[in-house]
Every structure is written in structure tokens, then in C-alpha cells.
C-alpha positions as CSV (number, residue, x, y, z in Angstrom):
1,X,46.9,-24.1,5.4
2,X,45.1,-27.3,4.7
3,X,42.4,-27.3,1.9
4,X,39.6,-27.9,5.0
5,X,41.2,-25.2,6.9
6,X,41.0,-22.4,3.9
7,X,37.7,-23.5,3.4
8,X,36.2,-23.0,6.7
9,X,38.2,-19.5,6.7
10,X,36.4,-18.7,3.5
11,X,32.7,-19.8,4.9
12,X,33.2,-17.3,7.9
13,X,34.8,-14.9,5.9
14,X,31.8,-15.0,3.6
15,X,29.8,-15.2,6.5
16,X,30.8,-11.8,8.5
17,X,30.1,-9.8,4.9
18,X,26.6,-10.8,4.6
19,X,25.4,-11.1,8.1
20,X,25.5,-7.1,9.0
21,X,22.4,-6.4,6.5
22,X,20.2,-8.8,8.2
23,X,21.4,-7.7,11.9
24,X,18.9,-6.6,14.0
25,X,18.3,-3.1,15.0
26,X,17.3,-3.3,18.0
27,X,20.3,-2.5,20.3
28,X,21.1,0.9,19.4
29,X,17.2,2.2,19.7
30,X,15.7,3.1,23.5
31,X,12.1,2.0,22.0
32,X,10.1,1.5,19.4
33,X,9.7,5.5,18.5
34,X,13.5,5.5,18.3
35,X,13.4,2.1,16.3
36,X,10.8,3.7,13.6
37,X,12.8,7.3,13.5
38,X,16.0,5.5,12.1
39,X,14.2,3.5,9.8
40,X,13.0,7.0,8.4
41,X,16.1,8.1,8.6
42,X,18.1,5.0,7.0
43,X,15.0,4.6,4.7
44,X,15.0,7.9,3.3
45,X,10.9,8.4,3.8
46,X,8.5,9.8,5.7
47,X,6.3,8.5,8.5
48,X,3.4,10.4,10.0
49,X,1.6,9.8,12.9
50,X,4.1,9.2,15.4
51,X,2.4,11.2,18.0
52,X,0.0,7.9,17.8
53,X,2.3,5.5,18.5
54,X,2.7,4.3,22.1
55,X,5.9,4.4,24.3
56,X,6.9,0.4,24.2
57,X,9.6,-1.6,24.6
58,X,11.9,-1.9,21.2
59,X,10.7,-4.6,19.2
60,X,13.5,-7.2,17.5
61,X,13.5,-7.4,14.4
62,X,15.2,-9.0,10.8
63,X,15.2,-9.1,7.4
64,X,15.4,-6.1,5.2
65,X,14.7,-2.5,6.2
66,X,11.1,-3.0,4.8
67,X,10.7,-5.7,6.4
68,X,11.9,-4.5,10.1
69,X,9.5,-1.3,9.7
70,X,6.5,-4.1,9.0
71,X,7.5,-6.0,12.0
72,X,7.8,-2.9,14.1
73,X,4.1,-1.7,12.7
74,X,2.5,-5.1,12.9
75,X,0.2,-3.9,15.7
76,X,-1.1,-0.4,14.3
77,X,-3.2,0.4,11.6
78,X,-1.0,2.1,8.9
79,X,-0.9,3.0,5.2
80,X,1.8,2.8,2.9
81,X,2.6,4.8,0.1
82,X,5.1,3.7,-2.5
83,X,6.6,5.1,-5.5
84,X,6.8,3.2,-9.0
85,X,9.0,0.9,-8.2
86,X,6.9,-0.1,-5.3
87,X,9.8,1.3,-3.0
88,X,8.2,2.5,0.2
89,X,8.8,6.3,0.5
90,X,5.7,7.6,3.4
91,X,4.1,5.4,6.1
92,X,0.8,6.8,7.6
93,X,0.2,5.8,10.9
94,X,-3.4,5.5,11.8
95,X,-3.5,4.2,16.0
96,X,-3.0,1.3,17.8
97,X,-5.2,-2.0,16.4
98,X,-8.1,-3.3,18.9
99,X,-7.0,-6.6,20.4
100,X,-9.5,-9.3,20.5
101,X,-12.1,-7.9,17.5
102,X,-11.5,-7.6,13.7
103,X,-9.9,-4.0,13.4
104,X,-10.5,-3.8,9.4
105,X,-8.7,-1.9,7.4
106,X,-8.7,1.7,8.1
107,X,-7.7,4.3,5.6
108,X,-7.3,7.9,5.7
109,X,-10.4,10.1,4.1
110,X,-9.7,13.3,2.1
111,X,-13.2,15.4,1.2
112,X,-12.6,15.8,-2.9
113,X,-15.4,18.1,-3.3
114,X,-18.9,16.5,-2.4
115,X,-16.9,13.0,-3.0
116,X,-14.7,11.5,-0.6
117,X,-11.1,9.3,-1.6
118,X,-8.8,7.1,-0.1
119,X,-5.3,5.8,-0.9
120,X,-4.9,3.3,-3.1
121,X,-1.7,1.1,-4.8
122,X,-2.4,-0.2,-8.1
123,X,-0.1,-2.3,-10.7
124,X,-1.4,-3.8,-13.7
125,X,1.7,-5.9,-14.0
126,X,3.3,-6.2,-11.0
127,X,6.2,-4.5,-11.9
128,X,5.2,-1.0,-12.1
129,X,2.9,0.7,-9.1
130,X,0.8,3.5,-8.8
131,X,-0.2,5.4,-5.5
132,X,-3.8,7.3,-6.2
133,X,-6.3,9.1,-4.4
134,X,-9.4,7.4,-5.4
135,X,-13.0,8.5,-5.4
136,X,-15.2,6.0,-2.9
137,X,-18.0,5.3,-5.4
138,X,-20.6,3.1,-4.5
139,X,-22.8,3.7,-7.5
140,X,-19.4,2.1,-9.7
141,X,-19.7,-1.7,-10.9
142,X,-16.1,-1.3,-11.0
143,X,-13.1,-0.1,-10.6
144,X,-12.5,3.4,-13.3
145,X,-9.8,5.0,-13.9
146,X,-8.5,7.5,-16.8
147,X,-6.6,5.9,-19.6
148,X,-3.1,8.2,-19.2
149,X,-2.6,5.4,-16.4
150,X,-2.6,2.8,-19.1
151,X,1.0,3.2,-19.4
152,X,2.4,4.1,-15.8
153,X,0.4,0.7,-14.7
154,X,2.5,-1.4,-17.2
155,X,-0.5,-2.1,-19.8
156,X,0.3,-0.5,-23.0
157,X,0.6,-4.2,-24.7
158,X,-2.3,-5.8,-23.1
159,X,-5.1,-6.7,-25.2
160,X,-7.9,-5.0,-24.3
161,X,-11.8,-5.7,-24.3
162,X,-13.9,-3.2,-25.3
163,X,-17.4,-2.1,-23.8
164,X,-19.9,0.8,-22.9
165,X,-20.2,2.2,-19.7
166,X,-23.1,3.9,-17.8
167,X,-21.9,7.1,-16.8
168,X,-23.5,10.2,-14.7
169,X,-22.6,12.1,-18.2
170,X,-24.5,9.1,-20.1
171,X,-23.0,6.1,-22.1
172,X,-19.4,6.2,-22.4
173,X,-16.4,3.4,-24.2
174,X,-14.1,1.8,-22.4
175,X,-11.1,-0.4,-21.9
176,X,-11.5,-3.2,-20.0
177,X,-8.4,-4.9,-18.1
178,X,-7.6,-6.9,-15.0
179,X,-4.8,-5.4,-13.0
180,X,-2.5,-7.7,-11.5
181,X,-3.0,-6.7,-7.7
182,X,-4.8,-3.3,-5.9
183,X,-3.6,-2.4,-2.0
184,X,-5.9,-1.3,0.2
185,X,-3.0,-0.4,3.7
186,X,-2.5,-4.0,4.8
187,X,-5.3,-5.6,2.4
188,X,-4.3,-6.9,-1.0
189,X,-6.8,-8.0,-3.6
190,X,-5.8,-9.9,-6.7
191,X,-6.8,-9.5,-10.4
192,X,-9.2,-6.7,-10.3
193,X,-10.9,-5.8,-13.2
194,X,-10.6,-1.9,-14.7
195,X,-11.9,0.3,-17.0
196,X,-10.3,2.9,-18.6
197,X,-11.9,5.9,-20.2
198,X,-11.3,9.4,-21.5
199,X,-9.5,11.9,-19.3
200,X,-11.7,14.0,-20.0
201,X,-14.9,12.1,-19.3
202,X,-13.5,11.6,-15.6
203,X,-11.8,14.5,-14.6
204,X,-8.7,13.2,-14.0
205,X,-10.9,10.9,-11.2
206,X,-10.2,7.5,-10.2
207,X,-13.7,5.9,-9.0
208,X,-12.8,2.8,-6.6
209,X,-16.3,0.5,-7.6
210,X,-17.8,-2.3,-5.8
211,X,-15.7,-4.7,-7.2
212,X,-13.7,-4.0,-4.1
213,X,-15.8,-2.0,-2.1
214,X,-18.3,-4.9,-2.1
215,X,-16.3,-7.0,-0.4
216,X,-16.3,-5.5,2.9
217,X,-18.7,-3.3,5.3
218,X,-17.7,0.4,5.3
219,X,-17.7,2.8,8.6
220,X,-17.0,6.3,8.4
221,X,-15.7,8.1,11.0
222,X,-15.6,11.7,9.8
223,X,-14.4,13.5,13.5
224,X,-10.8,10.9,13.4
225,X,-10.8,11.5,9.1
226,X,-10.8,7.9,8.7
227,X,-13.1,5.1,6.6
228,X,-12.9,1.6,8.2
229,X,-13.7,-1.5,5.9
230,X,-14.7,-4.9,7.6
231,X,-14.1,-7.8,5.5
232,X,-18.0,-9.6,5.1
């Protein structure tokens, strides 16, 4: 075998070991339900809201498993949940987006006593992530949150500014950081500025302040559970 010829045989050889992770999965699935129930299956996670998702034609798709489940879910309104290694393990399906108007983002409400939350992906250093229920807080400047997150958001080392908050329980301290990136479903918000205070002076709470909720309209839709946010 000529050097050219074991060459080539090596490129192809080469070739049919990577190709199969990037294959599309198309051709095995009936339609897109089928597509997104071996994505749950191959992806070890759970997806919710299938009864909302339309009977349609498979979609093809690339890439990485992540990647095909985002190409599949391009047209619905969804939330992802991830884990600390920003692996997604749920996916919320919310309906099908509104063609020709601004669907916003639309999250899933929970009633927390008189207050209501909404899911929420934090990382203070892009490296380890944090999926939270937080409280929809108008009446925040910013974002709060307790200070055992300090650690699971990969800030023990950063240097911290100190200041004193206005609280409903009166004037509290806190730590002041910016957190590398927040995740509102398909919305992502850079450098956002946190406190941190006392466990015990929150609850346990996480307030989401109008550092981010600022940015957008909000419509709440309490009979479908859901809070909408229209980028101003």
C-alpha cells in the first residue's frame, strides 16, 4: 500500500468513528413526539409538557444531543432545568410560540405563600450552575439571594463589596457580586449584580429584583400558571 493510499484509508477510517455522534436522528423517529421521547430516553431527563406539543413532521437535526433537543424545541416556549454542571436533566414545555408577534419569555409560576417564583439558572463563574425558585420581587433593586449559595455559585474567592440593604425586616449587610450569567428559559442576561445576606434574614428566599425584572414588561396569566416577560 502506497503512503497516499494508507493515508486516505486512515482519513475514512477516522472518518466513520466520529461521524455516528453527530448523525442525525431523524430516521428512526415517526415525528417529532417520537424524536423528543428518545432524546429523554438517550438523555437520561425528564420532559414535561408533551401533551402540548403538536403532531408534526420529524424535524432533522445535528450536533450534540443538547443541541438536537434545542433544534427540535426551537418553536415552543420551554424551560430548562440543569444540574451543577449545567447538564440538562428536565425540560418544561410551555405551548407552541405565536408566529408573527414577540412571544416573550414565558415561565412557569409556583404561589410560594402570598409571593409568587419562577425558575431561574444562576452561575457566578460560569462553571458551576444553580437552578432556583425565585421570589418575583418588584420592590428589590436587585437581585438577593442567601449567602450558603456563595459557594455552590463558584464565589468563595471573589472579593466582595460590602453594603447595607433596605429590607422589610429593616437595614440589613450584604455581599455584593456580579454573577457571570442568569437564565431566564431561552433569555440569558450577563453580569448581574447580587447580594448576599444572612440565611436567616431571607428565609432561605431568593428575591429576583428589577435588575432583571426591569428590563422587560411582565403578564401574568394565573388560569395557564404562567408569567410572560416582553423584552421593553
Amino acid at each position: 500500500m502506497t503512503n497516499l493510499f494508507r493515508e486516505i484509508f486512515k482519513f475514512r477510517l477516522a472518518l466513520a468513528l466520529v461521524l455516528p455522534t453527530f448523525c442525525l436522528v431523524t430516521q428512526a423517529d415517526d415525528d417529532v413526539i417520537d424524536q423528543l421521547l428518545s432524546l429523554q430516553e438517550r438523555m437520561h431527563l425528564q420532559i414535561n409538557g408533551l401533551e402540548k406539543v403538536q403532531t408534526e413532521t420529524k424535524v432533522r437535526t445535528f450536533g450534540s444531543l443538547e443541541q438536537q433537543l434545542m433544534q427540535i424545541l426551537v418553536g415552543y416556549n420551554h424551560v430548562l432545568t440543569r444540574d451543577g454542571k449545567g447538564d440538562v436533566i428536565a425540560v418544561t414545555i410551555i405551548g407552541k410560540k405565536q408566529a408573527g408577534r414577540d412571544p416573550g419569555i414565558v415561565l412557569p409560576i409556583r404561589l410560594q405563600g402570598q409571593h409568587l417564583t419562577v425558575p431561574v439558572m444562576l452561575s457566578g463563574d460560569g462553571r458551576l450552575w444553580q437552578s432556583l425558585d425565585m421570589i418575583v420581587d418588584t420592590g428589590a433593586d436587585t437581585v438577593v439571594l442567601p449567602e450558603s449559595l456563595i459557594e455552590p455559585l463558584g464565589l468563595t474567592a471573589y472579593p466582595f463589596s460590602r453594603q447595607r440593604l433596605q429590607t422589610a425586616n429593616g437595614m440589613v449587610d450584604a455581599k455584593v457580586a456580579v454573577l457571570q450569567e442568569l437564565r431566564l428559559e431561552g433569555a440569558t442576561v450577563s453580569e448581574v449584580e447580587a447580594a448576599f445576606i444572612a440565611d436567616d434574614q431571607l428565609g432561605g428566599n431568593s428575591l429576583l429584583g428589577m435588575n432583571i425584572l426591569g428590563r422587560y414588561n411582565l403578564q401574568i396569566d394565573d388560569t395557564r400558571h404562567v408569567m410572560t416577560l416582553f423584552k421593553k
